[in-house]
C-alpha positions in Angstrom: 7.6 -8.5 -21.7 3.9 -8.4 -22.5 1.2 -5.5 -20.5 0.5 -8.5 -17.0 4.6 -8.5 -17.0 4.5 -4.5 -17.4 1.7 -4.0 -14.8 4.0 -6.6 -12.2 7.4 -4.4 -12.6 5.4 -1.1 -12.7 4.0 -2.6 -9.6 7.4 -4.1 -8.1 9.4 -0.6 -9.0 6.7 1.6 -7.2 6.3 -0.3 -3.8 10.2 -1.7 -3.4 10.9 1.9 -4.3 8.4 2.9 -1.4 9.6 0.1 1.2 13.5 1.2 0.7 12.7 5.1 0.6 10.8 4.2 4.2 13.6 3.2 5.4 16.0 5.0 4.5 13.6 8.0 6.4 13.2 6.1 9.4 16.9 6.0 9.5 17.6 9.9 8.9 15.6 10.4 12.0 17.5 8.8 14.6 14.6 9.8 17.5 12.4 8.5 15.3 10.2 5.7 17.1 8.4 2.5 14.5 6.7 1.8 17.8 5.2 5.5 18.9 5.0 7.3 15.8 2.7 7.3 12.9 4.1 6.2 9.4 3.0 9.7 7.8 5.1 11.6 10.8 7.8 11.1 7.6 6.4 13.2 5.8 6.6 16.3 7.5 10.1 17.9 8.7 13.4 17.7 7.3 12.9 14.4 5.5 8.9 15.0 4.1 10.5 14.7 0.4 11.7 11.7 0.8 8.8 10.1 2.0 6.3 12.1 0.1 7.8 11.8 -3.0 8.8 7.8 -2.6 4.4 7.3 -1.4 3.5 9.8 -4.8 5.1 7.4 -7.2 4.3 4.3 -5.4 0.2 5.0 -5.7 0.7 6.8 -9.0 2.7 3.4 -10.7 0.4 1.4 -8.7 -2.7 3.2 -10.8 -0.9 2.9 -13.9 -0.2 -1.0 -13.4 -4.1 -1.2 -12.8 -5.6 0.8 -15.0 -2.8 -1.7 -17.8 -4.5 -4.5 -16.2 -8.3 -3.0 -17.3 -7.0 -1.7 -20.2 -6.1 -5.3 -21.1 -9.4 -7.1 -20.2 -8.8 -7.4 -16.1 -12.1 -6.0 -14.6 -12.1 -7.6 -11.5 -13.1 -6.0 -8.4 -9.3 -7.0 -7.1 -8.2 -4.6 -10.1 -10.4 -2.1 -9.4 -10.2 -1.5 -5.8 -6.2 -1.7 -6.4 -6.8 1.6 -8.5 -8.5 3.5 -5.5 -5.5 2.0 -3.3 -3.3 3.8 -5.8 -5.3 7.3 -5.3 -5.0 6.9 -1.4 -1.6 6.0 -1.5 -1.3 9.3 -3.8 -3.5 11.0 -1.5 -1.3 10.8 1.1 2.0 12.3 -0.2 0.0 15.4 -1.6 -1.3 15.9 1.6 1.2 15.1 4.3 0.1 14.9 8.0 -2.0 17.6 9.4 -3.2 19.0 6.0 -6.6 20.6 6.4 -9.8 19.1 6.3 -9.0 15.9 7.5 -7.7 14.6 3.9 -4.2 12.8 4.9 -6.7 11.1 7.5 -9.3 10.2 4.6 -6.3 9.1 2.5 -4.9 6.7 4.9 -7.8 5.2 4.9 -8.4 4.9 1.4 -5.5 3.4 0.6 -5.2 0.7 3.8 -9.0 -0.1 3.5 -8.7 -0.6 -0.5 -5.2 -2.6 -0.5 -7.0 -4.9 2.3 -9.9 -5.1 0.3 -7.9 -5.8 -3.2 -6.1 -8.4 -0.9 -9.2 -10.1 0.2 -10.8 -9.8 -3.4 -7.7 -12.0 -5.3 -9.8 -14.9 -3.8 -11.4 -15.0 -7.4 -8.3 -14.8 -9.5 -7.7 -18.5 -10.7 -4.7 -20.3 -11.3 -2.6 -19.5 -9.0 -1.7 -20.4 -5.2 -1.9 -16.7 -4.6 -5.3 -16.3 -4.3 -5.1 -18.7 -1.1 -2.4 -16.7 0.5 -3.9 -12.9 -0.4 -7.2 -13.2 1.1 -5.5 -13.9 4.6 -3.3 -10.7 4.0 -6.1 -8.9 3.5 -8.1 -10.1 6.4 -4.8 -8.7 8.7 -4.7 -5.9 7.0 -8.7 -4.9 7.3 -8.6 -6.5 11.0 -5.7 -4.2 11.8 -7.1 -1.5 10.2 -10.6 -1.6 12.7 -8.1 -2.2 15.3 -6.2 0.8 14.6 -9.8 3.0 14.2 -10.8 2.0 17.6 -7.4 2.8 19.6 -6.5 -0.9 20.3 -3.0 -1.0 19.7 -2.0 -4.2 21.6 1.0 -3.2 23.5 2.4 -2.6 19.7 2.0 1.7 20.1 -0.3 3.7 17.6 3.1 2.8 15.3 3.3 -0.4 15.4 -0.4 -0.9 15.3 -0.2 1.2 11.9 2.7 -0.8 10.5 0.3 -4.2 11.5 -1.8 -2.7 8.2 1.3 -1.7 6.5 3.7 -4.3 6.3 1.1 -7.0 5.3 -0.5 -4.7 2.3 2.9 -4.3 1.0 3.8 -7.6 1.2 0.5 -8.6 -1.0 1.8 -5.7 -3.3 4.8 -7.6 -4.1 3.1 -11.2 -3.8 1.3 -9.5 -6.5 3.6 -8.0 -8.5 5.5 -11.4 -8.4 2.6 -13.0 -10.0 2.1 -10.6 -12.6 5.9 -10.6 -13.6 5.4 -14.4 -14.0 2.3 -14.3 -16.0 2.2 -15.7 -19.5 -0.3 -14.9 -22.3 
């Protein structure tokens, strides 16, 4: 396995870890609504460990992968702005829903507004059918995200609206990490 392969499993383990752990939280809370309630309403309550601790080690193997990929002569902008995806994503496990300050609000943002962006960004990556696909993740992702900041929820629920920039930044995550694991020197 060379360091792209490395920074596509690191990448893979974090986010697969994250999607299954979501899950798995959603589950344990059988009131729980995708629809009505916020993501992040995981990670406080009975369950906030599970959720916290899956999002923690998603964004902090998602900086790792990134800062392999600099480390190994990728200095895109896509790698970069990946890395501050990686904080946010951190950001928002350290400090759970309704932490003072406003800071699992900035975090949120931080990590959907930089995974959209990283999405959008892969444009320049050559070589690959990806960078076709990514760019339109990206665009659902940053259109959702507005969306979302402006209270238009489309019959989905604040939920649903937030899972509209979720689902589609994961999936790049693992469209990515795909194409790393693949990568040849």
């Amino acid at each position: 396995m060379n360091r792209i392969q490395l920074s596509g499993a690191l990448v893979f383990i974090g986010v697969s870890t994250f999607g299954i752990l979501l899950l798995i939280a959603e589950a344990l809370r059988p009131s729980y609504s995708v629809s009505l309630e916020y993501i992040s309403s995981l990670g406080v309550g009975a369950n906030a460990i599970l959720f916290n601790s899956a999002i923690i080690f998603m964004g902090a193997l998602i900086i790792i992968s990134a800062l392999n990929l600099i480390l190994s002569g990728w200095r895109s902008m896509w790698v970069w702005t990946t890395v501050i995806a990686g904080v946010g994503a951190m950001g928002v496990g350290l400090f759970p829903s309704g932490s003072p300050y406003s800071l699992h609000v900035i975090f949120s943002a931080v990590v959907f507004g930089f995974s959209g962006l990283s999405a959008v960004f892969f444009v320049t990556v050559r070589g690959t059918l990806l960078r076709i696909f990514s760019p339109s993740l990206g665009v659902i992702v940053l259109a959702s995200l507005g969306l979302y900041a402006t209270n238009q929820f489309l019959s989905l629920g604040t939920g649903g609206m937030e899972r509209m920039i979720a689902y589609p930044a994961i999936l790049w995550a693992m469209s990515l990490a795909g194409y790393l694991l693949g990568h040849q020197k």
